[in-house]
C-alpha positions in Angstrom: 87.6 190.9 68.1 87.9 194.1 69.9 85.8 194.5 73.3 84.5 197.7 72.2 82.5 196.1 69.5 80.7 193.1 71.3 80.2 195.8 74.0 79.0 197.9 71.4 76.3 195.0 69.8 75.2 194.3 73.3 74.7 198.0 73.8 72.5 198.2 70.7 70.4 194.9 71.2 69.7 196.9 75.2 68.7 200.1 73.6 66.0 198.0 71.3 64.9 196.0 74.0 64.1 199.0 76.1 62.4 201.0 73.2 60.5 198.2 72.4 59.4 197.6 76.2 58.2 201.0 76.1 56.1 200.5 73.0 54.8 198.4 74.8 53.8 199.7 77.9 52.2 202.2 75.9 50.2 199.7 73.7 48.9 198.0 76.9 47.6 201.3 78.0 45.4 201.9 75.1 44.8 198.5 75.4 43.5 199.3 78.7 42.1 202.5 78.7 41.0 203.6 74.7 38.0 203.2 73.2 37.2 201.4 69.6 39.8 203.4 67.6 42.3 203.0 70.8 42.0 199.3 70.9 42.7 198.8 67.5 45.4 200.8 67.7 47.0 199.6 71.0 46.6 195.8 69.2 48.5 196.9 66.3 51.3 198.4 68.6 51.3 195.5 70.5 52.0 193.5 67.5 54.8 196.3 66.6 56.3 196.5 70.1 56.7 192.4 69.9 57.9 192.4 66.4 60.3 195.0 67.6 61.6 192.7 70.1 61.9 189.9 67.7 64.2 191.8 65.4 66.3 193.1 68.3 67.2 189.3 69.6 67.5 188.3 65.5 69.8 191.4 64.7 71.6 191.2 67.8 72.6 187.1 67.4 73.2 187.9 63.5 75.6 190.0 64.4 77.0 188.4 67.3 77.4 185.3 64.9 79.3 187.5 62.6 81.8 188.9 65.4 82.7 185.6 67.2 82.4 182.3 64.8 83.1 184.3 61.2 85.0 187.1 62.3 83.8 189.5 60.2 83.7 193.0 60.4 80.1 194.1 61.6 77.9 196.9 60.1 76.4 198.2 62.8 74.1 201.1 60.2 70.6 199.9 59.7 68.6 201.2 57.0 65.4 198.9 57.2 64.2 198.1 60.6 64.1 201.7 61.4 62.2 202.8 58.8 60.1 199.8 59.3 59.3 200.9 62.5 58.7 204.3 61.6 56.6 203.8 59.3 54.4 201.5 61.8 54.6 203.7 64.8 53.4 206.7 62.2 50.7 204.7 60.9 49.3 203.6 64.4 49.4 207.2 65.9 47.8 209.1 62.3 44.8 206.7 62.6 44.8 207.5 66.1 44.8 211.2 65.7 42.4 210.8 62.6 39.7 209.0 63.7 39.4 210.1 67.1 
């Protein structure tokens, strides 16, 4: 195994971990400050920031598994949990912007 890759997969598990703590930060502040359509909202985004997280730590041990006990090459492209999350993250903010 090259040190490039595992540096790489660590690299890519940090940059989910942050996005997802900053998802989350920002669902606690509608938590904290929104009114009936913002607290709905900042609950679903809490539930999207910690499901974020989840997949992170499962992605990043999949492929860490992968690396080090099958040594297998690594596909480090993504097409679902992106769009996943996109598709969450548009939902929450349109019925934000829509029933504000």
């Amino acid at each position: 195994i090259d040190a490039k890759t595992f540096f790489s997969n660590e690299r890519t598990y940090m940059h989910w971990i942050k996005f997802g703590l900053l998802l989350g930060s920002m669902a606690l502040t509608l938590l904290s400050f929104g009114k009936a359509v913002g607290l709905n909202v900042g609950l679903f985004l809490v539930l999207v920031a910690m499901s974020t997280l989840v997949y992170a730590t499962a992605v990043f041990h999949l492929r860490h598994r992968w690396m080090i006990q099958m040594r297998r090459d690594v596909k480090f492209y993504d097409r679902v949990g992106p769009t996943l999350l996109f598709m969450a993250l548009f939902l929450a903010y349109a019925t934000n912007v829509i029933c504000k």
